[in-house]
mmCIF file as gemmi writes it, N, C-alpha and C atoms, coordinates in Angstrom:
data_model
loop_
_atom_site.group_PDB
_atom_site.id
_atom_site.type_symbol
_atom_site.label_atom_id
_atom_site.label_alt_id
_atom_site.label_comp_id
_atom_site.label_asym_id
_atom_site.label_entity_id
_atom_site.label_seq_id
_atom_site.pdbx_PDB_ins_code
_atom_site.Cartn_x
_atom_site.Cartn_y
_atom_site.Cartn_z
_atom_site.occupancy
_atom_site.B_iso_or_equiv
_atom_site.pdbx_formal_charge
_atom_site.auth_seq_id
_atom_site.auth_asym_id
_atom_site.pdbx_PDB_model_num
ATOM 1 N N . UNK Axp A 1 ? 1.498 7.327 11.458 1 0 ? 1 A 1
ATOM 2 C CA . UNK Axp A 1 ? 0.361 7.447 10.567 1 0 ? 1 A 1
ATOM 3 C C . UNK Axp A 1 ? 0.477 6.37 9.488 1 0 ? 1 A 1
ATOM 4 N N . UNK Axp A 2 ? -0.9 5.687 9.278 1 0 ? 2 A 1
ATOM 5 C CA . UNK Axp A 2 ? -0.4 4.832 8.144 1 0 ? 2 A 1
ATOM 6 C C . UNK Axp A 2 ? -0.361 5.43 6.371 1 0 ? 2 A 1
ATOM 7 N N . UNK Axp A 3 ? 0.592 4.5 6.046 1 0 ? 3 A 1
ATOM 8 C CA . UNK Axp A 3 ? 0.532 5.056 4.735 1 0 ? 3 A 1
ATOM 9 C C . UNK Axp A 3 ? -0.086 5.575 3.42 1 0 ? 3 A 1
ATOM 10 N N . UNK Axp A 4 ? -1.66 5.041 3.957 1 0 ? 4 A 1
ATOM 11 C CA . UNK Axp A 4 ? -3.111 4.852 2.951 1 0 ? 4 A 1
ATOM 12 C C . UNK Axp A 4 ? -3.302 6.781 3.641 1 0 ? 4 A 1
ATOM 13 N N . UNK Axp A 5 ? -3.341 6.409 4.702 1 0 ? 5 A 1
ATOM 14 C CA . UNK Axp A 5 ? -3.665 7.798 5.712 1 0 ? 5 A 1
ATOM 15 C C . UNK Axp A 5 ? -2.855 9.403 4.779 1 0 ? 5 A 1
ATOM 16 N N . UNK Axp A 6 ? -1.633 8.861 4.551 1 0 ? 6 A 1
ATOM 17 C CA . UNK Axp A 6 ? -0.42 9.874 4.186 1 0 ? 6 A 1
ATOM 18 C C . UNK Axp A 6 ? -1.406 10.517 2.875 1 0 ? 6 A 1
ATOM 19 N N . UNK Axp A 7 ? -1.108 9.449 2.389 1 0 ? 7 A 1
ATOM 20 C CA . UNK Axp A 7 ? -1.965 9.915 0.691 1 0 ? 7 A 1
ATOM 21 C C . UNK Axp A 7 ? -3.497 10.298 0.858 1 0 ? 7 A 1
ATOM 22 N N . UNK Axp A 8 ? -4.4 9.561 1.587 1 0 ? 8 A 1
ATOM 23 C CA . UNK Axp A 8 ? -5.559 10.636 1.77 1 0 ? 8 A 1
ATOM 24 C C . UNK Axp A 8 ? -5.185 12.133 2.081 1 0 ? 8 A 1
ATOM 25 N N . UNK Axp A 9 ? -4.642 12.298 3.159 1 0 ? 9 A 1
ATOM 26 C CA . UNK Axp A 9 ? -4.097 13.575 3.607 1 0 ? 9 A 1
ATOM 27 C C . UNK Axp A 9 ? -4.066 14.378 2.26 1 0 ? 9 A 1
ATOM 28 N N . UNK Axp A 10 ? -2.932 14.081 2.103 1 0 ? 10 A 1
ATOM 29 C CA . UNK Axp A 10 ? -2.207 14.783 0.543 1 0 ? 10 A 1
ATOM 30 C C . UNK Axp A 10 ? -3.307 14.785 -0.588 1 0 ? 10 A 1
ATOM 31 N N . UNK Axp A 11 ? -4.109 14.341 -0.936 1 0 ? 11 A 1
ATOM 32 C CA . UNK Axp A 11 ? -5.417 14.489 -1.868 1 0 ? 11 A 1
ATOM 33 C C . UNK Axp A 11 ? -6.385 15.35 -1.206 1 0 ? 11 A 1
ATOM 34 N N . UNK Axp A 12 ? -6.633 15.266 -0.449 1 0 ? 12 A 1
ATOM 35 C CA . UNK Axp A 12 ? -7.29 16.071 0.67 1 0 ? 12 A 1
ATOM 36 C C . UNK Axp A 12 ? -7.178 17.355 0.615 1 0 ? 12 A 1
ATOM 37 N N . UNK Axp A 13 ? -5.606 17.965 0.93 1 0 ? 13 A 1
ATOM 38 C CA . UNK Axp A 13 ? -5.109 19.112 0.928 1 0 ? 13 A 1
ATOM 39 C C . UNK Axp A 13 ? -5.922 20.139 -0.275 1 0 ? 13 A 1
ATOM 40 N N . UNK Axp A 14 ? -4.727 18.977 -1.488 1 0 ? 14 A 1
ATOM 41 C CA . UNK Axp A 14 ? -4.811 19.605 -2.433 1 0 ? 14 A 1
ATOM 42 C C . UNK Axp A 14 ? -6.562 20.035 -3.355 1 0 ? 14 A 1
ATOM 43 N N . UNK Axp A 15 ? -7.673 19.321 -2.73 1 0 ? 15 A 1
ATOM 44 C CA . UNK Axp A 15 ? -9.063 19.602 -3.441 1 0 ? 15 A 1
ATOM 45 C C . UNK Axp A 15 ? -9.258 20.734 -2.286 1 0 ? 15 A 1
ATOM 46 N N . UNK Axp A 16 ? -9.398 20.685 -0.994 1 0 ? 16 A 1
ATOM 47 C CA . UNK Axp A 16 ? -9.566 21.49 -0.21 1 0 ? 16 A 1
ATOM 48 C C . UNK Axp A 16 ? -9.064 22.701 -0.167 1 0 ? 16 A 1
ATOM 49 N N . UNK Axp A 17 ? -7.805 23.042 -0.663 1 0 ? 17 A 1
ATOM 50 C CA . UNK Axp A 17 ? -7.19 24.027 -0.556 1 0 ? 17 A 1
ATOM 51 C C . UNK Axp A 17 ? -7.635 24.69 -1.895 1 0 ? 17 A 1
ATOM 52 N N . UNK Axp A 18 ? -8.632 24.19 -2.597 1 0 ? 18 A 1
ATOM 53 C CA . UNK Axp A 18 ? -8.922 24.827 -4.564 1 0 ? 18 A 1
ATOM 54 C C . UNK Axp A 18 ? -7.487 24.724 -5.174 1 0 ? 18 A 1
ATOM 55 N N . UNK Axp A 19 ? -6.37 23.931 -5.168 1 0 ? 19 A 1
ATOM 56 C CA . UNK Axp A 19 ? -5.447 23.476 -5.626 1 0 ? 19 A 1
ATOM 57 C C . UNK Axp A 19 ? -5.568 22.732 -6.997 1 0 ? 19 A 1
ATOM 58 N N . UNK Axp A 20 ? -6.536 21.91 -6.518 1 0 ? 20 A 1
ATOM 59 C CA . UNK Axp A 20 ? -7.381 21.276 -7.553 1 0 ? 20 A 1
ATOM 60 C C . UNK Axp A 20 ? -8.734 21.517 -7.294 1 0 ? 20 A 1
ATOM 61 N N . UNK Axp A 21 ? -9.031 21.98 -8.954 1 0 ? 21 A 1
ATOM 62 C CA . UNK Axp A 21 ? -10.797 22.429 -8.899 1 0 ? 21 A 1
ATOM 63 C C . UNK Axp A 21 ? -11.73 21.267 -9.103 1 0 ? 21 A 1
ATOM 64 N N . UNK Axp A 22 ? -13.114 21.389 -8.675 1 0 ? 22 A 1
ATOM 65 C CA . UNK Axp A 22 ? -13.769 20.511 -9.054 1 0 ? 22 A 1
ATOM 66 C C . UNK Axp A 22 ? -13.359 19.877 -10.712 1 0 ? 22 A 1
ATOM 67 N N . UNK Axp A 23 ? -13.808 18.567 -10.303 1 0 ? 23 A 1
ATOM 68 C CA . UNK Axp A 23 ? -13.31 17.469 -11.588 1 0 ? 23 A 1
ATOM 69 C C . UNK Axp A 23 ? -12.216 17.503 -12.202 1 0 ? 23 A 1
ATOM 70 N N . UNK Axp A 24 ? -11.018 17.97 -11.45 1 0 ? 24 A 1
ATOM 71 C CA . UNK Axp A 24 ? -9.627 17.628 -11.662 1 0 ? 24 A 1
ATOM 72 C C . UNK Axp A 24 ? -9.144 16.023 -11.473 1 0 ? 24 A 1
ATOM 73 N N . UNK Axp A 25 ? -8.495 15.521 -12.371 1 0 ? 25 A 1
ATOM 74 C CA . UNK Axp A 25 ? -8.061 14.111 -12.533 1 0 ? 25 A 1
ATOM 75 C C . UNK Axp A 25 ? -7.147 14.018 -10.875 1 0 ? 25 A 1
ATOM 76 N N . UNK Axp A 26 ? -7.5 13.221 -10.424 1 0 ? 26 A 1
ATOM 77 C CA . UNK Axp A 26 ? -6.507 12.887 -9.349 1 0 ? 26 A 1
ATOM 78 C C . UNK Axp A 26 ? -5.622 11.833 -10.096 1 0 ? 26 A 1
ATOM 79 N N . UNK Axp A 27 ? -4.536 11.829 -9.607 1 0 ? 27 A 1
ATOM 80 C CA . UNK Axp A 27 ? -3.103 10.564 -9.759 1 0 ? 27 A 1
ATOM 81 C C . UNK Axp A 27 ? -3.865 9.593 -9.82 1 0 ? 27 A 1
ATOM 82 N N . UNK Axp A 28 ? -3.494 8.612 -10.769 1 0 ? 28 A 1
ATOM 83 C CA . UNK Axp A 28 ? -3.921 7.054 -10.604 1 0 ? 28 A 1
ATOM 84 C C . UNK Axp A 28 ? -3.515 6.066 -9.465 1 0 ? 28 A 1
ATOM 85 N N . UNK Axp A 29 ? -3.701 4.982 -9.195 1 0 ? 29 A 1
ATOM 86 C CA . UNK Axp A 29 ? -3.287 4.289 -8.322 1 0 ? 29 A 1
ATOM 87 C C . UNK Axp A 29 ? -2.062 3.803 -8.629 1 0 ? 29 A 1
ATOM 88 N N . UNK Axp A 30 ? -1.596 3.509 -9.622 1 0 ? 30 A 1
ATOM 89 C CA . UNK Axp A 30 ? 0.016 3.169 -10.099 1 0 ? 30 A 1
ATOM 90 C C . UNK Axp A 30 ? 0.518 4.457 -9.722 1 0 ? 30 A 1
ATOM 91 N N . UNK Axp A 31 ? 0.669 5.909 -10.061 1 0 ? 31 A 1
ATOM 92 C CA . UNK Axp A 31 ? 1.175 6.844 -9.791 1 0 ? 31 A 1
ATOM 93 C C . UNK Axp A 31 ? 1.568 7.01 -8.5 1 0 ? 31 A 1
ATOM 94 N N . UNK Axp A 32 ? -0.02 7.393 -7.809 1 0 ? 32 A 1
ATOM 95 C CA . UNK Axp A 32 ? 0.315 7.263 -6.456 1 0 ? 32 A 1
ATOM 96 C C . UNK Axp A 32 ? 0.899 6.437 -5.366 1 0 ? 32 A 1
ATOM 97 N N . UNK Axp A 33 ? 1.548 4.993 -5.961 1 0 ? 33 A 1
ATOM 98 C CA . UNK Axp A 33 ? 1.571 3.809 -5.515 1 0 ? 33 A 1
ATOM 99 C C . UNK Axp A 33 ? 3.697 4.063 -5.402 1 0 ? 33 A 1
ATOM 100 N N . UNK Axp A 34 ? 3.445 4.889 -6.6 1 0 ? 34 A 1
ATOM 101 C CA . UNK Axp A 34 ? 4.963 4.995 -7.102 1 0 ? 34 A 1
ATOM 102 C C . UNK Axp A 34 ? 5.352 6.461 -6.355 1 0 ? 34 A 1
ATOM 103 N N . UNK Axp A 35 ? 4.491 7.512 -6.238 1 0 ? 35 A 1
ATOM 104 C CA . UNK Axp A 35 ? 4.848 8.469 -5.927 1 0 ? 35 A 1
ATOM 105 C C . UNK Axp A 35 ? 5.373 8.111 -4.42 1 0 ? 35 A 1
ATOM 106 N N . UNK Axp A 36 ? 4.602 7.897 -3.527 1 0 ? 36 A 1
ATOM 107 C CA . UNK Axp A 36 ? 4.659 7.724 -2.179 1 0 ? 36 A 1
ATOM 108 C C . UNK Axp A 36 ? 4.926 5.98 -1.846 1 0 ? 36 A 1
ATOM 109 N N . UNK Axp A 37 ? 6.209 5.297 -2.253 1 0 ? 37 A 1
ATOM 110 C CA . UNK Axp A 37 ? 6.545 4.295 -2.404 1 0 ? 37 A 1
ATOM 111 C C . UNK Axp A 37 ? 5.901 3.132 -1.373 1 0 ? 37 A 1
ATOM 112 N N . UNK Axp A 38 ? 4.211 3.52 -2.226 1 0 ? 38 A 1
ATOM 113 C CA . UNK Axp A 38 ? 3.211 2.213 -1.895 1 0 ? 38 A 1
ATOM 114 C C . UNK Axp A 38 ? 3.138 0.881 -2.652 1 0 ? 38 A 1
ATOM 115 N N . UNK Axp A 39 ? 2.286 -0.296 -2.114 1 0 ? 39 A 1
ATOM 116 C CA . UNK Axp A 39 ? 2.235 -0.5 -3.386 1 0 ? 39 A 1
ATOM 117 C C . UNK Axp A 39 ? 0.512 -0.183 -3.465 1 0 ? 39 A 1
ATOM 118 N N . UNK Axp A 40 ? 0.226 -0.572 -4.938 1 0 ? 40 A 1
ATOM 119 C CA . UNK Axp A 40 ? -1.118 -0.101 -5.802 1 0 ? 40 A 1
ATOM 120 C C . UNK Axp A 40 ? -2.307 -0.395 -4.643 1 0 ? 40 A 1
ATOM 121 N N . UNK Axp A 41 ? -2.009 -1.43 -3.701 1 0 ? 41 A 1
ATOM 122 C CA . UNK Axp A 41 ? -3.529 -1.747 -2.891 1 0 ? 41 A 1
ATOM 123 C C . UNK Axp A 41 ? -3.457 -0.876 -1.885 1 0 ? 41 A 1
ATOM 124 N N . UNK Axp A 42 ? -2.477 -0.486 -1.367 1 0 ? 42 A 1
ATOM 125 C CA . UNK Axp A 42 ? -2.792 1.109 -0.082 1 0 ? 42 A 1
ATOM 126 C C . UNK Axp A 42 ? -3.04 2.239 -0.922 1 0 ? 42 A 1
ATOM 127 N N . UNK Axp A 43 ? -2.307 2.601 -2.213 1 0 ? 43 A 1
ATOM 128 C CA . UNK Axp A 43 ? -3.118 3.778 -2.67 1 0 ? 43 A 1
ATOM 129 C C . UNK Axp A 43 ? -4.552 3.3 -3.19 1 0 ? 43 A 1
ATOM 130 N N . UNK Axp A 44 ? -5.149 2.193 -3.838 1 0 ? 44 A 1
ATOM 131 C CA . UNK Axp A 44 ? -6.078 1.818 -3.865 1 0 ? 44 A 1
ATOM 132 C C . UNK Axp A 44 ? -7.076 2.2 -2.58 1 0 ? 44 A 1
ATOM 133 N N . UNK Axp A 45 ? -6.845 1.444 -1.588 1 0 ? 45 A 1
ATOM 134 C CA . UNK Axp A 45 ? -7.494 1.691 -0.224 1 0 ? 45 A 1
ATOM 135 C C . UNK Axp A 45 ? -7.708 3.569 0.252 1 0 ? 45 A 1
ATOM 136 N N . UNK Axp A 46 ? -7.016 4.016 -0.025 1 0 ? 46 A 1
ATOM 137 C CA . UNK Axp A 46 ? -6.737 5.483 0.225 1 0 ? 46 A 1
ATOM 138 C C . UNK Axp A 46 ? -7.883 6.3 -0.768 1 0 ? 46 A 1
ATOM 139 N N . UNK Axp A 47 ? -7.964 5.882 -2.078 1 0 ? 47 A 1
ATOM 140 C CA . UNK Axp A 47 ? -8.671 6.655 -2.992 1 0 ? 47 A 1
ATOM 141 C C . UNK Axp A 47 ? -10.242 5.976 -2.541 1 0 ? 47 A 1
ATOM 142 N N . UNK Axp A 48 ? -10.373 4.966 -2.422 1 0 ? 48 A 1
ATOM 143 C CA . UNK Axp A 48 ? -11.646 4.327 -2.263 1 0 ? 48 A 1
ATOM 144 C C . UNK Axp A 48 ? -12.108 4.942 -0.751 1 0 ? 48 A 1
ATOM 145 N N . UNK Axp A 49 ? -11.195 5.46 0.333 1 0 ? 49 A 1
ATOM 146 C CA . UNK Axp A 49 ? -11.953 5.859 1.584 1 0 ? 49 A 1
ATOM 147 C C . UNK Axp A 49 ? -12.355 7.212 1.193 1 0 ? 49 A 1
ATOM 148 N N . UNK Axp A 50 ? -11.624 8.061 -0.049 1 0 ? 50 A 1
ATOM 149 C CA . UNK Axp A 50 ? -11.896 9.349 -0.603 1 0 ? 50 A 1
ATOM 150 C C . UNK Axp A 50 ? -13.263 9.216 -0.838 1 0 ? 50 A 1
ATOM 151 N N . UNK Axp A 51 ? -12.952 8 -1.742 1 0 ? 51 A 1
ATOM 152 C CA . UNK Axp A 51 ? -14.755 8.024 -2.697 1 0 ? 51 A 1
ATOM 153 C C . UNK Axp A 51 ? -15.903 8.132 -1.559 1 0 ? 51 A 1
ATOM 154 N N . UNK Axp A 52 ? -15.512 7.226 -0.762 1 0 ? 52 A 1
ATOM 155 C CA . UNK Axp A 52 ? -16.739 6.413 -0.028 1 0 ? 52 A 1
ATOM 156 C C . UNK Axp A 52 ? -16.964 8.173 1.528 1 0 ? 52 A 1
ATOM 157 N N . UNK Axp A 53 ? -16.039 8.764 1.395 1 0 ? 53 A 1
ATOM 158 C CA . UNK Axp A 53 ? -16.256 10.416 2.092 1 0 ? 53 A 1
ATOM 159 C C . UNK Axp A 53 ? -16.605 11.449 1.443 1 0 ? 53 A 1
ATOM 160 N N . UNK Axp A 54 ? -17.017 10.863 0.176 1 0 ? 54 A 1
ATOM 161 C CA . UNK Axp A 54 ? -17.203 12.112 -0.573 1 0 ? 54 A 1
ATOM 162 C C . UNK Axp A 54 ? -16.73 12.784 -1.221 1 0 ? 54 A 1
ATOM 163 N N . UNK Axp A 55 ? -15.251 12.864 -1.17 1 0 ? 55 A 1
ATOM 164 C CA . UNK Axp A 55 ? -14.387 14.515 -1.577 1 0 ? 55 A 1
ATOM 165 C C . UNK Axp A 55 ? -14.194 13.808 -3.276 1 0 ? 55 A 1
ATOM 166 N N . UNK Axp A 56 ? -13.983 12.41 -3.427 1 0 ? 56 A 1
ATOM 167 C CA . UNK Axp A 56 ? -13.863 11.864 -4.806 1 0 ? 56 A 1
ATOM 168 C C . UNK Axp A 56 ? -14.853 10.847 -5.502 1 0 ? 56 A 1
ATOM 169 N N . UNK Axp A 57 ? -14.905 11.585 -6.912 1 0 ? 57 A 1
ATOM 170 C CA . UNK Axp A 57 ? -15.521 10.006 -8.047 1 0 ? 57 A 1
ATOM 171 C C . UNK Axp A 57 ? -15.075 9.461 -8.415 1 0 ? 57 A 1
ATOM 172 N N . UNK Axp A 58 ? -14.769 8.013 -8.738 1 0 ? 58 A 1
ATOM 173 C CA . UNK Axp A 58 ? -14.053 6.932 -9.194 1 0 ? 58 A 1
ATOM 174 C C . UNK Axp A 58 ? -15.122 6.473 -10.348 1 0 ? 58 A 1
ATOM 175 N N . UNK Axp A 59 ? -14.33 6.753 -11.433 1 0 ? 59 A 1
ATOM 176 C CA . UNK Axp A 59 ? -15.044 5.965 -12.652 1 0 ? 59 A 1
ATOM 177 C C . UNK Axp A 59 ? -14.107 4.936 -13.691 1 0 ? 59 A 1
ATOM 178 N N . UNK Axp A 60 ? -14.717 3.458 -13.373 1 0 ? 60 A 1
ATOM 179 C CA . UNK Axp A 60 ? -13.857 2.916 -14.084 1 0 ? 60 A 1
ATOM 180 C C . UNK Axp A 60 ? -13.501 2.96 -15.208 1 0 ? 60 A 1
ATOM 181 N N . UNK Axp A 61 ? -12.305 2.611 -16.05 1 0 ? 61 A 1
ATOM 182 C CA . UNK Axp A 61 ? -12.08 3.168 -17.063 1 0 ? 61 A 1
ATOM 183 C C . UNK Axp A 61 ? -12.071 4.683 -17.51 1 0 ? 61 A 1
ATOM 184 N N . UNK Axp A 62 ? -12.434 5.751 -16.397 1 0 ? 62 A 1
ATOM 185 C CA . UNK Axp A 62 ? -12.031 7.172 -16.928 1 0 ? 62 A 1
ATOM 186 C C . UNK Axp A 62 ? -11.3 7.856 -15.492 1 0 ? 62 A 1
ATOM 187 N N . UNK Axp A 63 ? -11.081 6.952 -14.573 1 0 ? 63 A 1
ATOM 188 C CA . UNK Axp A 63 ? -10.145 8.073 -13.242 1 0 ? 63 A 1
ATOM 189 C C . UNK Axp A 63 ? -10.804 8.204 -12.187 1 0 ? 63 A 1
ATOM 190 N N . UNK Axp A 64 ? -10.432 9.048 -11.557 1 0 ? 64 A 1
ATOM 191 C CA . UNK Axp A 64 ? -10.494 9.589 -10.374 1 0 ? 64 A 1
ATOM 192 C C . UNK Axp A 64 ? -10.847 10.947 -10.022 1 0 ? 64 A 1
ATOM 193 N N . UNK Axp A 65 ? -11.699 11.512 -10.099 1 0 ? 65 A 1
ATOM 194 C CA . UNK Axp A 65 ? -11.705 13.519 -10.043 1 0 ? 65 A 1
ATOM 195 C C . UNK Axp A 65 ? -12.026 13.919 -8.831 1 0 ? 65 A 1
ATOM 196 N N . UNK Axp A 66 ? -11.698 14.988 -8.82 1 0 ? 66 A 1
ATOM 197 C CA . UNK Axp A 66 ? -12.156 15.187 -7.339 1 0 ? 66 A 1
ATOM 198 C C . UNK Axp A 66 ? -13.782 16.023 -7.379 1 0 ? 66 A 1
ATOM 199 N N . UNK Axp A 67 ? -14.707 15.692 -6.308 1 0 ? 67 A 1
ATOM 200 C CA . UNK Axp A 67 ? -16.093 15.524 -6.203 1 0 ? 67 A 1
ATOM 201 C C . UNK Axp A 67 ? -16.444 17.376 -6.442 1 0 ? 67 A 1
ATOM 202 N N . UNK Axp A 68 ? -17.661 17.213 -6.373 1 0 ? 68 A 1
ATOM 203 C CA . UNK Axp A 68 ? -18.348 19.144 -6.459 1 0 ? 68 A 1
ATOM 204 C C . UNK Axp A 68 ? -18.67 19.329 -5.33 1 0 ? 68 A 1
ATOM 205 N N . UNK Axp A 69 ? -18.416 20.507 -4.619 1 0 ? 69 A 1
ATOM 206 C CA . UNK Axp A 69 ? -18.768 20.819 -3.535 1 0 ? 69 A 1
ATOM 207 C C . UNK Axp A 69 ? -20.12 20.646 -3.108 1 0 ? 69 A 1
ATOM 208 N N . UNK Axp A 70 ? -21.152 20.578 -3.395 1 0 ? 70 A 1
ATOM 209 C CA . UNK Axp A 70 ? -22.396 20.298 -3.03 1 0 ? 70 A 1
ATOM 210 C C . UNK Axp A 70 ? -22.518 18.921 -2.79 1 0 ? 70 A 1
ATOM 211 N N . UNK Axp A 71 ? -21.624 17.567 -3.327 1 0 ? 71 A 1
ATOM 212 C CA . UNK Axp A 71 ? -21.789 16.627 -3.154 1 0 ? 71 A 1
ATOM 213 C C . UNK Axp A 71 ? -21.21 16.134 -1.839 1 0 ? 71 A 1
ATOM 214 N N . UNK Axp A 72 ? -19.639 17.39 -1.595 1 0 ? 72 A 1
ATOM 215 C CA . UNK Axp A 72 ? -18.984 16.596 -0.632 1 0 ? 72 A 1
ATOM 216 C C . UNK Axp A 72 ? -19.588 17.029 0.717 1 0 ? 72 A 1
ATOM 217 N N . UNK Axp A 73 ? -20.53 18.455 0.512 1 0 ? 73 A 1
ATOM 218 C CA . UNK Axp A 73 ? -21.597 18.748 1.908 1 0 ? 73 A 1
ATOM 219 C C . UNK Axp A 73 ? -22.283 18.076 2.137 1 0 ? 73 A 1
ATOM 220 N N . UNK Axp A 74 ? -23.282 17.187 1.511 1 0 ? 74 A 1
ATOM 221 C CA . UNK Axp A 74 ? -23.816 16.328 1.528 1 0 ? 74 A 1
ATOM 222 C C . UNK Axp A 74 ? -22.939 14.773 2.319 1 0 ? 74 A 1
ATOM 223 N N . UNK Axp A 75 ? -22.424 14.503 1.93 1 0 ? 75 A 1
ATOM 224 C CA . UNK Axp A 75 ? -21.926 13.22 2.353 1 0 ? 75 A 1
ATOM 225 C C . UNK Axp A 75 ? -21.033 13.243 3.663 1 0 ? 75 A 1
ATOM 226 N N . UNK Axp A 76 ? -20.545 14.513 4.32 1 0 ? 76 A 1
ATOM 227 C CA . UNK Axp A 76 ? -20.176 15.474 5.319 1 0 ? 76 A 1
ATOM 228 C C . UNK Axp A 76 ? -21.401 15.019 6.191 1 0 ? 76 A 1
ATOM 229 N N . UNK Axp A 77 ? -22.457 15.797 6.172 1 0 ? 77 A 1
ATOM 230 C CA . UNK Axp A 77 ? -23.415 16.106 6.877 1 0 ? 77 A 1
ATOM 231 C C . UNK Axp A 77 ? -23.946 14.41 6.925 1 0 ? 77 A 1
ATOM 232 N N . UNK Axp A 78 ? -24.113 13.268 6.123 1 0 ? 78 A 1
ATOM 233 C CA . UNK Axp A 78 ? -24.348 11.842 6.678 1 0 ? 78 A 1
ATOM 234 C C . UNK Axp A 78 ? -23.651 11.674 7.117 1 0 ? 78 A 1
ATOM 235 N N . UNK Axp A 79 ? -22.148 11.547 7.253 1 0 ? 79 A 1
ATOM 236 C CA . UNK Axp A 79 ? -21.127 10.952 8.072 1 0 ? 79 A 1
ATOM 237 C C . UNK Axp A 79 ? -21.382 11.585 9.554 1 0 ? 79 A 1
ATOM 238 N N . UNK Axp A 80 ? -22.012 13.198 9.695 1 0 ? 80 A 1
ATOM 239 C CA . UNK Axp A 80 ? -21.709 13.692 10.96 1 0 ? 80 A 1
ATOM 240 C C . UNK Axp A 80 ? -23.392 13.023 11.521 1 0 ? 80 A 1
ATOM 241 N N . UNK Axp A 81 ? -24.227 12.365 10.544 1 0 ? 81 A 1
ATOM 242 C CA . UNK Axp A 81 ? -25.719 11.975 11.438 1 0 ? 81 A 1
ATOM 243 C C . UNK Axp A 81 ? -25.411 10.612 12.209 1 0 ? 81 A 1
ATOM 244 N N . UNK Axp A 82 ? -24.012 9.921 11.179 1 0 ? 82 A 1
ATOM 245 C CA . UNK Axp A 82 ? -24.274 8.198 11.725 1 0 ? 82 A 1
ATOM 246 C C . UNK Axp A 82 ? -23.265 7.944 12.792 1 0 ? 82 A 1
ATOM 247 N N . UNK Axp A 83 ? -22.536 9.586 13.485 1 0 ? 83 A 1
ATOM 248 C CA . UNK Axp A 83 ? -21.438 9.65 14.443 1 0 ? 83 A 1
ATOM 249 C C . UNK Axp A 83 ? -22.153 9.656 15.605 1 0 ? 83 A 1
């Protein structure tokens, strides 16, 4: 599995499982870069395939949270029209 993969997983879990509630700060990209001995552009790559699926918002200068459930049904249900 690649390593961008590992850390989606693991962000994944934790919003999915209500571990973390809507608009909980996810790890930064230095964190996560350090946590799971990446460097900053695979956890980069990892949070940005979050954003771009829905489950996360990326706002520059204020983080990373994880998305509201109505948003991530939504962006669910386009990914399953353009399959």
């Amino acid at each position: 599995m690649a390593k961008f993969s590992t850390i989606k997983q693991h962000i994944y879990q934790k919003i999915e499982s209500g571990e973390w509630p809507e608009n909980h700060p996810v790890s930064s990209e230095n964190a996560l870069a350090e946590e799971f001995s990446v460097s900053r552009m695979t956890a980069r790559r990892a949070l940005q395939e979050l954003a771009d699926e829905g489950l996360v918002i990326r706002t520059q200068g204020a983080g990373t949270f994880g998305c509201c459930t109505r948003s991530r049904q939504y962006h669910r249900q386009q990914k399953q029209r353009t399959q």
